[in-house]
C-alpha positions as CSV (number, residue, x, y, z in Angstrom):
1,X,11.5,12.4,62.9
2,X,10.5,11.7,66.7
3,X,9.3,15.3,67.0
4,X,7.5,15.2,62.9
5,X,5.7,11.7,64.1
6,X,4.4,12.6,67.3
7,X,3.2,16.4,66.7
8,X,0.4,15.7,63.4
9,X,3.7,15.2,60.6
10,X,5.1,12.3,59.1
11,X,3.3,8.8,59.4
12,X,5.0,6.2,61.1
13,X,4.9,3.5,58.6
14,X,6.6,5.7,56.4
15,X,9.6,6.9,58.1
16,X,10.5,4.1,60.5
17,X,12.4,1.9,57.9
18,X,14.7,5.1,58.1
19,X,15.2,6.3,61.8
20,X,15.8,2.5,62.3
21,X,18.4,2.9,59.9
22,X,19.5,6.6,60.5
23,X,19.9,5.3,64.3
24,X,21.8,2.6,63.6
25,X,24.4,5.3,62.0
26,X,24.4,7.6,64.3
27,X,25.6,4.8,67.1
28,X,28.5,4.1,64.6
29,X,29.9,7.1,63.8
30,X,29.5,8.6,67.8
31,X,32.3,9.9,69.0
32,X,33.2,7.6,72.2
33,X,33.5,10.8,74.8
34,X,30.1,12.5,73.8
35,X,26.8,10.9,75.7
36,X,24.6,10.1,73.6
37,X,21.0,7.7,74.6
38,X,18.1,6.8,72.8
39,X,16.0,4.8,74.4
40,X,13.6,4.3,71.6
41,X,14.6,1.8,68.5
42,X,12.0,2.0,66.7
43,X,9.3,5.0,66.2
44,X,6.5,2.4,67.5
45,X,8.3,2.4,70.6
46,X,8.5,6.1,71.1
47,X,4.7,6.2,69.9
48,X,3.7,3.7,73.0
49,X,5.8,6.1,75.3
50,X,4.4,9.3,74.1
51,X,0.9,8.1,74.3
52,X,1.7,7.2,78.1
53,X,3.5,9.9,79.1
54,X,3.0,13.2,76.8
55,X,-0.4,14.1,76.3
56,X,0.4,17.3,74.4
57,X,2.5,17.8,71.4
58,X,4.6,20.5,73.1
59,X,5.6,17.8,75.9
60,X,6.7,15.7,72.6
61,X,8.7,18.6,71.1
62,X,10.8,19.3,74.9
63,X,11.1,15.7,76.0
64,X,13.0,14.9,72.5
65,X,15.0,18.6,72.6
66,X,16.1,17.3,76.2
67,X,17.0,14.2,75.1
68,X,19.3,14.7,72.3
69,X,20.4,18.6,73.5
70,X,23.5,17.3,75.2
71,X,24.6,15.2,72.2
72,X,24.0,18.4,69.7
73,X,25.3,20.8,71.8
74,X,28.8,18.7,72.3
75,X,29.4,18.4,68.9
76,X,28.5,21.4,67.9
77,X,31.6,23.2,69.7
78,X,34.1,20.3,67.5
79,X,35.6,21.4,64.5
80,X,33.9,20.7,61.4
81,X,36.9,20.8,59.4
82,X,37.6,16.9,58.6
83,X,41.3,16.3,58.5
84,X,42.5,13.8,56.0
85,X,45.1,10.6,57.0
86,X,48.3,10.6,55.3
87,X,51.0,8.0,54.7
88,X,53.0,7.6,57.7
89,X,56.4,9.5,57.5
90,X,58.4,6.5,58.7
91,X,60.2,9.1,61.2
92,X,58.1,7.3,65.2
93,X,58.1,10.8,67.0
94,X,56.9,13.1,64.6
95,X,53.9,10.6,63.5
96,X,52.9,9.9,66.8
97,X,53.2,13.8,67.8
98,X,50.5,14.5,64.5
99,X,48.6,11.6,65.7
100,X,48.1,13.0,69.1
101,X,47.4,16.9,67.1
102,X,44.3,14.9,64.9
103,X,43.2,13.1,68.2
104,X,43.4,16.3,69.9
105,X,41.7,18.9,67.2
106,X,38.6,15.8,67.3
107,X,38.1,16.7,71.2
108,X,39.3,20.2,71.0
109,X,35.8,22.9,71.5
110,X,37.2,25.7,73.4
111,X,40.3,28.9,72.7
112,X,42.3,26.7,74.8
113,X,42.0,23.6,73.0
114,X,42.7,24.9,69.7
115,X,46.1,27.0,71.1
116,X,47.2,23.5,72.1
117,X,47.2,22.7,68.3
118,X,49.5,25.4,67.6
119,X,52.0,23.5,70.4
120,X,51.7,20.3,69.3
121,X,52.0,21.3,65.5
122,X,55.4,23.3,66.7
123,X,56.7,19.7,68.3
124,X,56.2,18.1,65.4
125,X,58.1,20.2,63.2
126,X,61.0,20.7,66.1
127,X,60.9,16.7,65.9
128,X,60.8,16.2,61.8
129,X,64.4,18.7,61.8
130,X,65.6,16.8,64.6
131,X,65.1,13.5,62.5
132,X,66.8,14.7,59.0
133,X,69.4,17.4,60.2
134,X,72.7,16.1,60.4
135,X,75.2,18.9,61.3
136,X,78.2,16.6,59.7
137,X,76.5,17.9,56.5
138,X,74.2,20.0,56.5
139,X,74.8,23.9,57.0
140,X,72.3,26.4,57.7
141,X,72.2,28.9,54.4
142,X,72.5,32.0,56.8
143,X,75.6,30.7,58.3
144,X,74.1,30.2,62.2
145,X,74.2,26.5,63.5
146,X,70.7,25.6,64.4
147,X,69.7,24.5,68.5
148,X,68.2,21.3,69.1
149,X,64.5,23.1,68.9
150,X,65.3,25.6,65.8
151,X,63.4,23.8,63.2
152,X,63.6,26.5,60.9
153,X,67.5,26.0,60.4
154,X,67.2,22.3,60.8
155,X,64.7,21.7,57.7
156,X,66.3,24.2,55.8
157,X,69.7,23.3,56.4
158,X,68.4,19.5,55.1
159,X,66.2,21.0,51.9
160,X,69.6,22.9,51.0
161,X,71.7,20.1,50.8
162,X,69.2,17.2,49.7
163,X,67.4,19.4,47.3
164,X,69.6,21.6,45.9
165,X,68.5,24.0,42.9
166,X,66.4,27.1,42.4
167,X,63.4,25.1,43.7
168,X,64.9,25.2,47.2
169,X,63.6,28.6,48.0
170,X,60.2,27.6,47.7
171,X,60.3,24.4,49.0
172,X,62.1,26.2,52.4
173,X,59.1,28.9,52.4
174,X,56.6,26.1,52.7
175,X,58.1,24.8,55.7
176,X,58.9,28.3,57.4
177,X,55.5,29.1,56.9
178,X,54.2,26.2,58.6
179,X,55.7,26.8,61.7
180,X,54.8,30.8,61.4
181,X,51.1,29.2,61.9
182,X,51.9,27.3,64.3
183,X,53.6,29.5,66.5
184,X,50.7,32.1,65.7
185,X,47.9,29.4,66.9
186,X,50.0,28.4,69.7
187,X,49.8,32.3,70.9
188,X,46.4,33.4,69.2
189,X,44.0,34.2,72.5
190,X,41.2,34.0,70.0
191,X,42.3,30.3,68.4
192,X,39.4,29.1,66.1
193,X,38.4,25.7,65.1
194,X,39.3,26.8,61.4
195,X,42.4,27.8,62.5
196,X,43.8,24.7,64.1
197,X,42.8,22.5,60.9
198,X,44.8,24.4,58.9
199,X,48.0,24.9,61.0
200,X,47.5,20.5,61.4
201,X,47.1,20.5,57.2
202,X,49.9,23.0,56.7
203,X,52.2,21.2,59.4
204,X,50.9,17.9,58.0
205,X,52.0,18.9,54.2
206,X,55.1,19.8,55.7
207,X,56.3,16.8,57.1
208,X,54.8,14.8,53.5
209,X,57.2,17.4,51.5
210,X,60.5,16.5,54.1
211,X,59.5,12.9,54.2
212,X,59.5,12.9,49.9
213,X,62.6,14.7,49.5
214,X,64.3,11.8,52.1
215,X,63.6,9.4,50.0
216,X,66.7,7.3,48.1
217,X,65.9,8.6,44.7
């Protein structure tokens, strides 16, 4: 709108009511680390400081590139995935360790970044077995006694005994599967954006089937 008003486009009077008000939600929903400044509240204002400053419409078009380049460019490189909240799992570590995964996949623009997913997705499914095996009862169904980090064994050991049936099978794939992603991301040199929101959704699904099944009935 800056660039439309001040280069022969749209007229002031009729677009101001709405950069006033597109402005005004583009401060609320900015994200807290990216830098983002516009000096100019209103159109009128930039029209005073173009008329003193620019005296060409390509001046117009690079000042306003410059000044909101940064912003664009920074949030460009998030994910545009949007990751919905779920119901807390009631288990501290493993919803504060998906916490910090949402937090991170937010912040997260580079390989790097998204890898770290991967990691944090893998602690949180170590942490969830950790919370519901109980080796008193619960056995692993191929016979090995799971580590402290084997989530695998832990969760399935639990789905075997809590959720006995011919549905077990299934419901142990979706969890095995969740940590294959996440041990993929953790190790993929070529991580994606794309990537990391589904190993968070599939690790995130995870934890909502465990914490179901946990329930007293």
């Amino acid at each position: 709108m800056m660039v439309s008003v001040a280069t022969g486009g749209d007229l002031i009077q009729q677009v101001n009511d709405y950069y006033r008000a597109r402005e005004a939600h583009i401060l609320e929903r900015m994200p807290p680390d990216v830098h983002y400044e516009n000096p100019h509240e209103d159109l009128w204002a930039w029209y005073h400081y173009w008329k003193e400053n620019f005296g060409t419409w390509a001046e117009r078009r690079q000042y306003a590139n410059k000044l909101f380049g940064p912003a664009i460019e920074a949030l460009a490189k998030r994910s545009s995935v949007p990751m919905p909240e779920r119901e807390a799992s009631g288990w501290e570590r493993v919803d504060r360790a998906l916490s910090k995964a949402r937090a991170q996949l937010g912040l997260a623009s580079a390989e790097e970044d998204f890898q770290q997913i991967g990691l944090l997705c893998r602690e949180v499914l170590i942490s969830l077995g950790q919370a519901v095996y109980d080796p008193l009862l619960h056995s692993s169904p191929d016979g090995v006694e799971p580590s402290e980090t084997d989530a695998n064994r832990m969760i399935a050991s639990f789905i075997a005994f809590a959720f006995g049936g011919s549905s077990n099978e299934e419901v142990r794939a979706h969890a095995k599967a969740s940590l294959r992603l996440a041990l993929a991301l953790q190790h993929r040199r070529t991580a994606s954006g794309k990537l990391a929101a589904l190993c968070l959704e599939a690790t995130s699904s995870t934890v909502a089937v465990i914490s179901i099944i946990a329930r007293p009935a």
